[in-house]
Each structure stands twice: as C-alpha cells, then as structure tokens.
C-alpha positions as CSV (number, residue, x, y, z in Angstrom):
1,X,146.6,-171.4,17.8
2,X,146.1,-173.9,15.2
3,X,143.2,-173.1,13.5
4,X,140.9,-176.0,12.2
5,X,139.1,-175.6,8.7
6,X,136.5,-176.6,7.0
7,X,136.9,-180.2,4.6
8,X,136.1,-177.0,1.3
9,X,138.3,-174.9,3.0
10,X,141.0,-177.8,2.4
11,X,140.4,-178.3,-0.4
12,X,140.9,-174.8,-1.2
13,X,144.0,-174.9,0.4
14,X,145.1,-177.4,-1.8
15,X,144.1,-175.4,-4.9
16,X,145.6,-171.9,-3.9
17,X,149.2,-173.8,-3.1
18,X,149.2,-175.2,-6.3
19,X,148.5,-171.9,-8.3
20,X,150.6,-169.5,-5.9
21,X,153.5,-171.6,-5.5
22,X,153.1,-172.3,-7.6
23,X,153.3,-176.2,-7.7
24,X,152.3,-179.2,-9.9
25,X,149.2,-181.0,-7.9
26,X,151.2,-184.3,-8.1
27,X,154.4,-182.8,-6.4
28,X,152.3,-181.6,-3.6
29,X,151.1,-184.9,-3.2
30,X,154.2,-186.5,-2.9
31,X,155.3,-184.5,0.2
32,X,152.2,-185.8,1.5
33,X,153.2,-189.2,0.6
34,X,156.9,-188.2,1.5
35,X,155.5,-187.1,4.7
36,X,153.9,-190.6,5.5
37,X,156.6,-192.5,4.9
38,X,158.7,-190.9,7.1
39,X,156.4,-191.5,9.7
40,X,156.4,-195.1,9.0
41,X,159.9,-196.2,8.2
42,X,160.8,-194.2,11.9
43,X,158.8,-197.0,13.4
44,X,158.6,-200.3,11.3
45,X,160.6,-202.2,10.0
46,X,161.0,-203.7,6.2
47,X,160.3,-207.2,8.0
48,X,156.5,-206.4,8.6
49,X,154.1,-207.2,5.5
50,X,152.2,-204.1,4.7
51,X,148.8,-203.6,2.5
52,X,148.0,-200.8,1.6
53,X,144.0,-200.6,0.5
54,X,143.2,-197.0,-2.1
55,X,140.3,-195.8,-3.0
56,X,140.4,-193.9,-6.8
57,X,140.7,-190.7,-6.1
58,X,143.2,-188.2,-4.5
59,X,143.3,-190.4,-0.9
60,X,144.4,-193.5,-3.4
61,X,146.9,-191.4,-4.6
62,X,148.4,-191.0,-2.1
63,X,148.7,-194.5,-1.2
64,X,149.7,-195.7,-4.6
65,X,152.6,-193.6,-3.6
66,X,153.2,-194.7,0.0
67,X,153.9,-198.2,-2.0
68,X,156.0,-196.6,-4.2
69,X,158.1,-195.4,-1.5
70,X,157.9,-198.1,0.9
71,X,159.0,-200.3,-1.9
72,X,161.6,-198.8,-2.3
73,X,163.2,-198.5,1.0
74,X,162.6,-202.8,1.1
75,X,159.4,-203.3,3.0
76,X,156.7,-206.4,1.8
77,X,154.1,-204.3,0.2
78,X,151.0,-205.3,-1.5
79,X,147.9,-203.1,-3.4
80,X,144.4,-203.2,-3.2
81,X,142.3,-201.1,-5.1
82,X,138.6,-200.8,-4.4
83,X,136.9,-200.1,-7.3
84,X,133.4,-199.1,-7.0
85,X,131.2,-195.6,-8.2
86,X,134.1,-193.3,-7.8
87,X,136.2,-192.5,-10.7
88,X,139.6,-192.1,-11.2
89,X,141.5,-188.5,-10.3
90,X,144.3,-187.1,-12.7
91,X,146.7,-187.4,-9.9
92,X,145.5,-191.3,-8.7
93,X,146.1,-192.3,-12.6
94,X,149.5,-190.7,-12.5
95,X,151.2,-192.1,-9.5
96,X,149.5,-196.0,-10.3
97,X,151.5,-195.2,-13.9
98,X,154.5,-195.1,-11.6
99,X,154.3,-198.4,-9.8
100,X,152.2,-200.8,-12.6
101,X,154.9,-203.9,-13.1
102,X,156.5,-203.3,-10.0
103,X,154.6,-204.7,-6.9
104,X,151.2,-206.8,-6.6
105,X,147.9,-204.9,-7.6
106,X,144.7,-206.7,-6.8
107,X,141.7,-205.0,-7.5
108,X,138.1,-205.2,-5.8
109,X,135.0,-205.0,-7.3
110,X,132.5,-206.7,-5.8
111,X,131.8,-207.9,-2.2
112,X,134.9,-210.2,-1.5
113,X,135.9,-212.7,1.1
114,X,136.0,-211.8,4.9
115,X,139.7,-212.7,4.9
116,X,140.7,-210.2,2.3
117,X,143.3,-208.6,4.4
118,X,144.7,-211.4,6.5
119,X,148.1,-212.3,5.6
120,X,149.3,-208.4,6.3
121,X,150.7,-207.3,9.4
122,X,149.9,-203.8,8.5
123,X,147.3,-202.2,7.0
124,X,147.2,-199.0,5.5
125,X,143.6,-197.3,4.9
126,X,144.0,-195.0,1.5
127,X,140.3,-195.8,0.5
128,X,138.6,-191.9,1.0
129,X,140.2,-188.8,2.3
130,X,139.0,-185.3,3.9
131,X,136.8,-184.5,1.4
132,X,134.5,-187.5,2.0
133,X,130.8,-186.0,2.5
134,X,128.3,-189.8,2.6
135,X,128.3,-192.6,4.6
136,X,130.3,-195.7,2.8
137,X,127.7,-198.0,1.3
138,X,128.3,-201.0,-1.0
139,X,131.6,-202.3,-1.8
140,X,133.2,-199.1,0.1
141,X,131.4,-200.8,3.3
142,X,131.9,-203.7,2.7
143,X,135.5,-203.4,2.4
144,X,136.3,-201.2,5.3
145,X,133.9,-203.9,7.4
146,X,137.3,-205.9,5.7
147,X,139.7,-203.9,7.1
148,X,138.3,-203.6,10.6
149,X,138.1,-207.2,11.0
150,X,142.0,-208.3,10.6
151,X,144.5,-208.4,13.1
152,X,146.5,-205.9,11.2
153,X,147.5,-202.4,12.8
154,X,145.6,-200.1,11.2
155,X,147.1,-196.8,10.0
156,X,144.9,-193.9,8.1
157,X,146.2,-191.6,5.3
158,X,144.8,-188.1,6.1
159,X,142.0,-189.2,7.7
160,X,140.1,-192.8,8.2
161,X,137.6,-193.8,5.3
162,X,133.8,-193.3,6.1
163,X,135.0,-190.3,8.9
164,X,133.7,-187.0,7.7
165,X,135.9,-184.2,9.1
166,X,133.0,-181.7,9.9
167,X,130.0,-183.2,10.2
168,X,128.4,-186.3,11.7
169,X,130.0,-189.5,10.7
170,X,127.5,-192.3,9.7
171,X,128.0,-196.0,7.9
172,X,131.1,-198.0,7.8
173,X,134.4,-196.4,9.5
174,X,138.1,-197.2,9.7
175,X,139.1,-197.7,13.3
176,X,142.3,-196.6,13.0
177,X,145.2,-197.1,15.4
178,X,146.8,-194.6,13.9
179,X,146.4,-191.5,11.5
180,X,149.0,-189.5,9.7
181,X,147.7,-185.8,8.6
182,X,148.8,-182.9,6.7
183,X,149.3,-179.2,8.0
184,X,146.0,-179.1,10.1
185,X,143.4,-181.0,12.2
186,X,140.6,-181.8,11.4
187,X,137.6,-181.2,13.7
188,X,136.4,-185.2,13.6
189,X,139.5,-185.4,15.6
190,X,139.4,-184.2,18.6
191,X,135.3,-185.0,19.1
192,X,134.7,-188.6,20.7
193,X,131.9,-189.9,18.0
194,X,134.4,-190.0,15.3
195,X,137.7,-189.3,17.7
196,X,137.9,-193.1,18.8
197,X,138.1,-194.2,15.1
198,X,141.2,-192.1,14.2
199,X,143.5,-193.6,17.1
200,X,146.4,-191.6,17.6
201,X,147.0,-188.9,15.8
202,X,149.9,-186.4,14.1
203,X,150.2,-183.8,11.9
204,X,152.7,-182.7,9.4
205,X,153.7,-179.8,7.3
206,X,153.5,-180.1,4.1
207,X,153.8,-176.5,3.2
208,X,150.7,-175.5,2.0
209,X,149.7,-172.1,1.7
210,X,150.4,-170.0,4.7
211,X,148.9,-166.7,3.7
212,X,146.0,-168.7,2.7
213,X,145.8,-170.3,6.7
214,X,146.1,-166.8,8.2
215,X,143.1,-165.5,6.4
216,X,140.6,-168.1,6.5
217,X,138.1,-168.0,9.0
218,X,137.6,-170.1,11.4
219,X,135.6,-170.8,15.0
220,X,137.6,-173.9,15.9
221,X,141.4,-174.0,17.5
222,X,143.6,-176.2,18.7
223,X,146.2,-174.9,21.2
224,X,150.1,-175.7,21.7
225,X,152.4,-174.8,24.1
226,X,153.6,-171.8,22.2
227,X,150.1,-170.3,22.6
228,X,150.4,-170.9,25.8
229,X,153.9,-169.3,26.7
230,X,152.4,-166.0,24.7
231,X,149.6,-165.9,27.1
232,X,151.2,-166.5,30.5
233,X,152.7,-163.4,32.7
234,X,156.3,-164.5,33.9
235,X,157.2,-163.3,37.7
236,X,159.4,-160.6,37.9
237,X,162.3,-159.8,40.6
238,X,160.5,-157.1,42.9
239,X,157.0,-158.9,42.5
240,X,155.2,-160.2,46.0
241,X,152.4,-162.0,47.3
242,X,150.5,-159.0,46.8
243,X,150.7,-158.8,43.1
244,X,148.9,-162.4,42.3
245,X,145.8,-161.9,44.2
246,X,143.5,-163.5,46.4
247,X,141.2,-165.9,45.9
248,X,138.0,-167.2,47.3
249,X,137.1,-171.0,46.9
250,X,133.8,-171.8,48.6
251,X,133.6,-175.6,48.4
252,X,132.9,-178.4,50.6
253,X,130.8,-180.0,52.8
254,X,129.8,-183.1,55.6
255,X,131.7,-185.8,53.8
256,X,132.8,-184.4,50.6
257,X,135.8,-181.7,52.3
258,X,138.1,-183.2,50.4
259,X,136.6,-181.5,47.2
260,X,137.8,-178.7,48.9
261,X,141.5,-179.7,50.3
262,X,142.1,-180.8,46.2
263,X,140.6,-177.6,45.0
264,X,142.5,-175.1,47.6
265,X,146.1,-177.1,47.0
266,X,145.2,-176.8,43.2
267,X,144.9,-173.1,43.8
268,X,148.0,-172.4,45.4
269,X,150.1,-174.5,43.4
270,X,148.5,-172.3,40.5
271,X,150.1,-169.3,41.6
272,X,147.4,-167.2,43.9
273,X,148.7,-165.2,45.9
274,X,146.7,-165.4,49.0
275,X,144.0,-167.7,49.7
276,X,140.7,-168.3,51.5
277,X,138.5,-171.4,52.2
278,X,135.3,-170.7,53.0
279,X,133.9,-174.0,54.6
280,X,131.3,-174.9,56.6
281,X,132.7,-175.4,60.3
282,X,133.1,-179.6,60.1
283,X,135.9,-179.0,57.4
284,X,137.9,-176.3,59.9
285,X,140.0,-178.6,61.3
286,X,140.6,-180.9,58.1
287,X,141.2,-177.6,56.3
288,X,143.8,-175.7,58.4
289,X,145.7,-179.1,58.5
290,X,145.8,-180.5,55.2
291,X,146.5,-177.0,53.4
292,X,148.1,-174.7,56.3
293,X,149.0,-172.1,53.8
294,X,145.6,-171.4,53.1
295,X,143.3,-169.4,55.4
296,X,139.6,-170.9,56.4
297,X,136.5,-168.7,56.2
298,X,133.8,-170.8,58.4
299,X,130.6,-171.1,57.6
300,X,127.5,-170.5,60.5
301,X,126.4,-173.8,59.3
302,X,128.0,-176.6,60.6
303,X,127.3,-178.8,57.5
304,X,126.7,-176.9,54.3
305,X,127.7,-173.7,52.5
306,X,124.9,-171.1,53.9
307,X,126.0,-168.1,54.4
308,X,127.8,-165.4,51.6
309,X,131.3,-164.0,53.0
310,X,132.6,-160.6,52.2
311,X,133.6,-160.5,48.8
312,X,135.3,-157.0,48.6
313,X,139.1,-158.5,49.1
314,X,138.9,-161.1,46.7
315,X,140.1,-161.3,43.4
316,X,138.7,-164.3,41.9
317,X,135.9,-167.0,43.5
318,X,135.7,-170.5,42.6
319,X,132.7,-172.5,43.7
320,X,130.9,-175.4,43.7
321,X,133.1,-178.6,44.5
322,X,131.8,-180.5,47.0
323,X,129.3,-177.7,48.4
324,X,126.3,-180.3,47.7
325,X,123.1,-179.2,46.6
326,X,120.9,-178.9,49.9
327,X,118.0,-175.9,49.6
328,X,119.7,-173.3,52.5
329,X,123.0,-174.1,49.9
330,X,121.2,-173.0,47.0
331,X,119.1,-169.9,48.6
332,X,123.4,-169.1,49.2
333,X,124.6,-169.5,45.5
334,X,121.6,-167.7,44.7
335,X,122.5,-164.5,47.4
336,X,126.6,-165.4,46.0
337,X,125.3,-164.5,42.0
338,X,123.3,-161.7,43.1
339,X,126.0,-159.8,45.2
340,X,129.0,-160.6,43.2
341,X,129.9,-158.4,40.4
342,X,133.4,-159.8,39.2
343,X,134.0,-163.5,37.1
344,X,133.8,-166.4,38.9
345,X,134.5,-170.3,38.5
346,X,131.2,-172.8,38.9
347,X,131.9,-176.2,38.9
348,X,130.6,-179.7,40.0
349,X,127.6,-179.1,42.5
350,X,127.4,-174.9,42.0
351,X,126.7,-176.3,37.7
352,X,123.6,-178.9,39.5
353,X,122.2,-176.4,41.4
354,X,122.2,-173.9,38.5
355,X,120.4,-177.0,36.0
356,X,118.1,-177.6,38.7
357,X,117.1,-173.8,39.8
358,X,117.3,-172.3,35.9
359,X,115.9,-168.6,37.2
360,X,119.4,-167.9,38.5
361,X,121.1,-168.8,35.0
362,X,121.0,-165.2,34.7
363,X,122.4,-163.8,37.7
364,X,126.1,-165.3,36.4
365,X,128.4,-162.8,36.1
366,X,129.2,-162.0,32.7
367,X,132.8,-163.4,31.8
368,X,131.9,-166.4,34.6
369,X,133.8,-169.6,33.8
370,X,131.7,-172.7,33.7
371,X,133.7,-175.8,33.8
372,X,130.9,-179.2,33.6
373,X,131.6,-182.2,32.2
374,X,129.1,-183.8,29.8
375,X,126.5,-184.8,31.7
376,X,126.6,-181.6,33.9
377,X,126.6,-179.3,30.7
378,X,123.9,-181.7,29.0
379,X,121.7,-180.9,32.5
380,X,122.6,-177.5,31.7
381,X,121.8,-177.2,27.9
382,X,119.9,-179.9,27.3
383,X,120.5,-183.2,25.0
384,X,122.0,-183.0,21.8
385,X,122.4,-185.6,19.0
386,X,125.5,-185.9,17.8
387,X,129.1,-183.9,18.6
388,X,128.8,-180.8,15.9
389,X,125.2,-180.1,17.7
390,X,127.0,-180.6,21.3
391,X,129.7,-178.4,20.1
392,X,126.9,-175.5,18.7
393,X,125.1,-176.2,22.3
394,X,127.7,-175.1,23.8
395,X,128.6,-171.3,21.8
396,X,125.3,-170.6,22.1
397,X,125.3,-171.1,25.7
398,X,128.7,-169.1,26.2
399,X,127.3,-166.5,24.3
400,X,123.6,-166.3,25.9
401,X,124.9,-165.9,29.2
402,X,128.4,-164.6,28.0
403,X,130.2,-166.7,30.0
404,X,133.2,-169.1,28.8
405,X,132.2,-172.9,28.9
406,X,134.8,-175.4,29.3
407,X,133.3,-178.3,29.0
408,X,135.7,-181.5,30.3
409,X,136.9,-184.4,28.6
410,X,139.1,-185.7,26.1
411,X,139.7,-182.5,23.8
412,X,138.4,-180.1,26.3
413,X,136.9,-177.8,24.8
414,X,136.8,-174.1,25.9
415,X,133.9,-172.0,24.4
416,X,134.2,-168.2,24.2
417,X,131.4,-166.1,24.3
418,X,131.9,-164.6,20.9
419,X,131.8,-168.1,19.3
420,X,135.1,-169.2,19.6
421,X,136.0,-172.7,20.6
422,X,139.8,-173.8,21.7
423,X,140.3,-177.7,22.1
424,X,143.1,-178.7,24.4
425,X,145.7,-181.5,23.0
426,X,147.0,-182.7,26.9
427,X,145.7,-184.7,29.1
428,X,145.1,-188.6,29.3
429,X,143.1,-191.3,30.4
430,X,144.0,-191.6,33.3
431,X,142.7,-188.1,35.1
432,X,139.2,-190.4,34.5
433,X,139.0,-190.4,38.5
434,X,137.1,-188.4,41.2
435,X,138.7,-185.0,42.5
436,X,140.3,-184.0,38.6
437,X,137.5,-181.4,37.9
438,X,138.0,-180.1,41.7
439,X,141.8,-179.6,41.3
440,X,141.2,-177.7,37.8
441,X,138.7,-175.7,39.4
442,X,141.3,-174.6,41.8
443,X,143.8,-174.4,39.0
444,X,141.4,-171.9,37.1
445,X,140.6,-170.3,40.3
446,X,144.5,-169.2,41.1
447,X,144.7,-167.7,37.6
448,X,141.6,-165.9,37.4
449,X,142.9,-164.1,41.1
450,X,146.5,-163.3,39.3
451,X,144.8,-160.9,36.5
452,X,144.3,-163.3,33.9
453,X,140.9,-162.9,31.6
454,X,138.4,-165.7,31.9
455,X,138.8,-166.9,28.6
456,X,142.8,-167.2,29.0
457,X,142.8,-168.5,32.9
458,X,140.2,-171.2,31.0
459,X,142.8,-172.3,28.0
460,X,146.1,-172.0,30.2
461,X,144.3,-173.5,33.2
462,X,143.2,-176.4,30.9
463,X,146.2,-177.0,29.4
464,X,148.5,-176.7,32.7
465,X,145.9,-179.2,34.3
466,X,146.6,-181.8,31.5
467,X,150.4,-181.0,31.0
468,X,150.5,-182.0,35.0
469,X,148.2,-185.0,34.4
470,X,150.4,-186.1,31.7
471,X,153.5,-185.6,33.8
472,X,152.0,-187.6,37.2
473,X,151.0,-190.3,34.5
474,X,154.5,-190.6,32.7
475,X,155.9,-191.0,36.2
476,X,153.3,-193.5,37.7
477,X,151.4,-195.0,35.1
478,X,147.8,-193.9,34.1
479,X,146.1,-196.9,36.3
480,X,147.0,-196.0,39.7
481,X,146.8,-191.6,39.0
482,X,144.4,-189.9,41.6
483,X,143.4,-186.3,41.8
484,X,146.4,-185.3,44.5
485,X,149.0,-186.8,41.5
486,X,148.2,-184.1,39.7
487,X,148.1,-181.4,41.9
488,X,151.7,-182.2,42.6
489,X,152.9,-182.2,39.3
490,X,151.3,-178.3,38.8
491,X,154.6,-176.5,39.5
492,X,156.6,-178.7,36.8
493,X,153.7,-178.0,34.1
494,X,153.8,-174.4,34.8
495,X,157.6,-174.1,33.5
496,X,156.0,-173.5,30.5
C-alpha cells in the first residue's frame, strides 16, 4: 500500500533524505525537476510555447529548473515570477542563478492584465507547492485567477497552487489538467473538493528516504495491484465448488429484480462457490432464467423481502439491492441482524432502511461491510462540511459499529474499523449508471463467502469492480457502459 503523509511529514522526508543520503537540497530537487521533464518531453513537442509561472520558494525552484531543462532540449519557454510576501529559498535563488541571461524572465508584482498568459500554449503552475497551509490572496490570487482563465493546458508541479494537501482547500486554485508528483500522494488528491483541480494525476520516484516511508505513520492508503495480488488466494489443482463457499444475496423486489439478476451474476463471476437468491416469489421466474446457475430461495411474500431464510449453510450474505424499504421489509432486516451472527454486505435499500430505523444500527454484525454512496452514508452519519470531516465521519462510524465502510465514488474509499482508510485508484466515469453498486455488492458478496476478511473482500472487491469497469470502458467507451458491462468483464479483472 502506498501510504499517504502528512504535507510536515513531507517535508520531513525531504530533510532526512538530504542528511542520510546524504544529498545536497539542490540535487534532490533536480530529480524532481528531472522527473517533470521527462514527463513532458514524452508527450509535447518543442513546437508548443510553454510558460512556466514560479512562485519564490522551493515550488519556483523547481520550475526555474523545468525551464532550464526544457530549454535545453529546444522547446519555446518563457518565465514568470510572482513576486509577492514570500521570500526567496536558498534553493529558488540557486537554480534562477542558473538560467538569468538565458531565456525571458518577467516578473509580477502587482495585479496585472487579464491576458497575462495568453500567447502560451502551455502553462506550467510552479507558484506554491505541498507545503502551502492559506488560501491565495492578493497578487497570488490574482494571478492564479490568470492562469485559470487562458486557453492554455494547465500542468501542476507537485501539486496545484492554492490546494492544500491535508486540509480544506479555500481561495483561489489551479485547475489543473494535469499534475506531476514526487514519491507519494497526497490526500487532496483523491477527495472530490480539491480532487477536480488537480486533473490527472502521476507520481514519480524520486528516491527519497525509504526507511523514512516505512516508519512513518499513517491512516491514509492508496492501493496497487501488487497489494492486491498479496491479498488474493489463487485456486489450486484439487480445489472444488466446496471450498469457495456459499453465499446468500437477499435482494429484489416488484419492479426492481434486476437489482438482484446484477448482484447474483456479480457474485458468481466473483468466484462463490454456490449460490442462493432469496427473492420474493414475482422474481422466481426472472431469476431461475436470467442466472440458471444460481439457486432461488422464495420469499412467502409475493412482492417484498418478508421472511428470514435459514442461515446455517451460508457463508456470506449480501443484502439490500433492490429489496425496497416497505415496513413488513424492514421488521425482516431487523429479524436478518438479530439472528445472524457472521459479516454481512448492506447495500442500497438494506443502508435506507438502517438511516431511517437507527435502533437496529446496533444489531450489525461486527466486521459487517457497509458499502453507501454519499448521500446514503450522509443519511447514515449525518452532514459534514468539507472532505477531511467526511473522511473522519466515516472512521468513526467504522469504528462505532466496527464495521468496514466503503463508501463509493471516485477514490472509493474503504474505512477500517481500527482507523484505517484505503482509497482505490480504478475505476472511471463511466460506472456513474444505475445497477454499479448492485454488481459490487455481489462482487463483495462472492468474496466474503470464499474466506476472505471483510476488510480485504472490501479493498479486492473494490478494486476488481473498477479494474472490470475500466476494462468494459476501454472496450466500449465510457458513454454507452451499463451495470451488465461490468459484470462481464469480472473474470478478466480477476487475472490479477
């Protein structure tokens, strides 16, 4: 996992490279810049007019060196430097020694024209970097209202200007297309508040401290597909159907079964080794056709989920897509939490229910997996301000109840009961359609059944989800994905 650190604990990095290197400060900024240009020269060409815009300290720096090196290699490239309260660092005077008398510096120290920055194709934002704690006010503002407002493609050093990388973001921000980073993520990232201004995103190594990585502390992870491979059980010559459990889902209902078809195929394309639908009795037919290798469980009801099956056979239970929210369906979710003493998935209408009837918060059983989306886990935990306070919501929440809260979107983010919180890197617009959250409900389901914990059937089950998502979208174009797209891209994700 890629652990994600604090904006002092950065800057701490920084220092304890330098001394245990050891390395000069400027050298280590030059793989950074280094680092950049490589990035750039892979993708434009010399013919595209650059400006590149630095602030005075260490995040100027490094751009005053980006020009050097761009420069270098050919490309059009013209300096601005704001030059407001901040003064100048050691490192900012050294590397704009390097380049004074070779290319255009313009410097900017009071409000200036709209049109600063038109006559670049590309801008590059080196203004402030990580360590950026206020909102941008005065000339700062002013200029990266400047930036924002040209035509140019928009590319951040480190991080965009005016985005703090742990805390609420306020004032003026670069909206970045793109942002080039060193060694880790920062949180602002992969949150939607501040996420939209950094565009995409990639990090590079720079080789800064490693012993220094491994033992800092952190709460906040990013997972890769080598975490991924670690955690997942590979099947073995002599295994059987036996050996990968059987799963419950209890989901559907008079005009929403095909929650359950999505949820059940998601299921057994996850792996589980036996399945059961338990449905009320209008989705029999719909059921045993559209997902023959699943058994149905009928409900006495002919509508609605009312009635609790046997849960001694089963190995995991998913509920809540498309069961609606109906009071003889809620006096069952209630009798479900009170006789069930193993983990189980609640999603979609099982996470309503729950916000509207709070007495049976309690009854979840511990190591539970909760997967809502925003709005469901807003019902659930109430409103929050900002990201960070979402973020701290949402621990709390997985620790009161000690359950692990996935909560869905861009960056899902999985929240561990013991304050750990694992963001997911795949995925993509285009699973923004009805049925997604049903088919990784089924996905979580199939692992949970298998023998995996709930916090690892949550980060696999995530990441599988998105990989497939990202697959069905390569293939056919975000626009046009549904639900079912994903679902049959499941088997291809899970060559992990």
């Amino acid at each position: 996992m890629l652990k994600i650190l604090t904006s002092s604990q950065i800057k701490e990095l920084d220092a304890q490279t330098i001394e245990r290197e050891p390395v000069a400060s400027i050298d280590l900024m030059e793989r950074a810049c280094r680092a950049f240009a490589f990035w750039y020269t892979a993708r434009f060409t010399p013919d595209k007019t650059v400006g590149i815009v630095c602030g005075t300290g260490n995040n100027g720096g490094d751009g005053l060196g980006i020009a050097r090196l761009l420069y270098s290699q050919g490309y059009d490239v013209k300096i601005w430097i704001v030059r407001g309260s901040a003064s100048e660092s050691d490192d900012f005077k050294t590397n704009l020694s390097r380049i004074r008398g070779k290319l255009p510096i313009f410097e900017i120290r009071t409000e200036s024209d709209q049109n600063l920055f038109t006559d670049r194709e590309v801008l590059i934002d080196a203004v402030f970097g990580s360590g950026f704690s206020r909102p941008a006010e005065g000339i700062y503002g002013q200029v990266i209202g400047c930036i924002n407002k040209t035509n140019a493609l928009r590319i951040a050093v480190d991080i965009p200007s005016g985005v703090m990388a742990d805390k609420p973001s306020e004032g003026a921000m670069v909206n970045a297309d793109f942002t080039v980073s060193f060694q880790l993520p920062k949180l602002a990232f992969l949150l939607p508040g501040s996420g939209t201004s950094v565009g995409e995103w990639q990090i590079f190594d720079i080789g800064l401290d490693q012993k220094f990585i491994d033992e800092a502390h952190s709460t906040y992870f990013l997972t890769e597909q080598s975490d991924i491979r670690n955690l997942f059980h590979p099947r073995l010559k002599f295994d059987h159907k036996g050996k990968f459990g059987h799963a419950l889902l209890i989901a559907g209902s008079h005009g929403k079964v095909g929650a359950a078809v999505l949820s059940a195929r998601a299921c057994l394309r996850s792996g589980a080794g036996l399945l059961t639908l338990h449905s009320p009795s209008c989705g029999y037919a719909i059921l045993q056709s559209s997902v023959p290798e699943a058994m149905v469980s009928v409900d006495e009801h002919e509508n609605f989920f009312t009635t609790v099956p046997d849960l001694k056979n089963y190995a995991s239970i998913g509920i809540g897509p498309g069961i609606g929210q109906d009071k003889r369906t809620v006096a069952a979710l209630s009798k479900l939490l009170e006789s069930c003493d193993k983990p189980m998935v609640l999603d979609a209408d099982a996470l309503n229910i729950l916000s509207a009837n709070r007495e049976l918060i309690h009854l979840i059983p511990k190591g539970s997996i909760l997967t809502p989306h925003p709005k469901e886990f807003e019902r659930l935990a109430g409103n929050w301000k900002n990201d960070f306070e979402r973020l701290q919501k949402q621990v709390e929440f997985a620790a009161k109840t000690g359950t692990v809260v996935l909560v869905k979107g861009a960056y899902s983010s999985v929240g561990s009961p013991d304050g750990r919180v694992f963001f997911n890197n795949t995925g993509n617009p285009g699973m923004a359609t009805g049925g997604s959250g049903d088919v990784l409900t089924g996905v979580i389901t199939g692992l949970l059944a298998q023998g995996y914990s709930g916090l690892d059937s949550a980060i696999i089950g995530c990441w599988v989800h998105g990989l497939a998502g990202d697959k069905a979208a390569a293939h056919l174009g975000p626009v046009g994905l549904i639900a079912s797209d994903v679902t049959d891209y499941l088997p291809e994700a899970f060559r992990i």
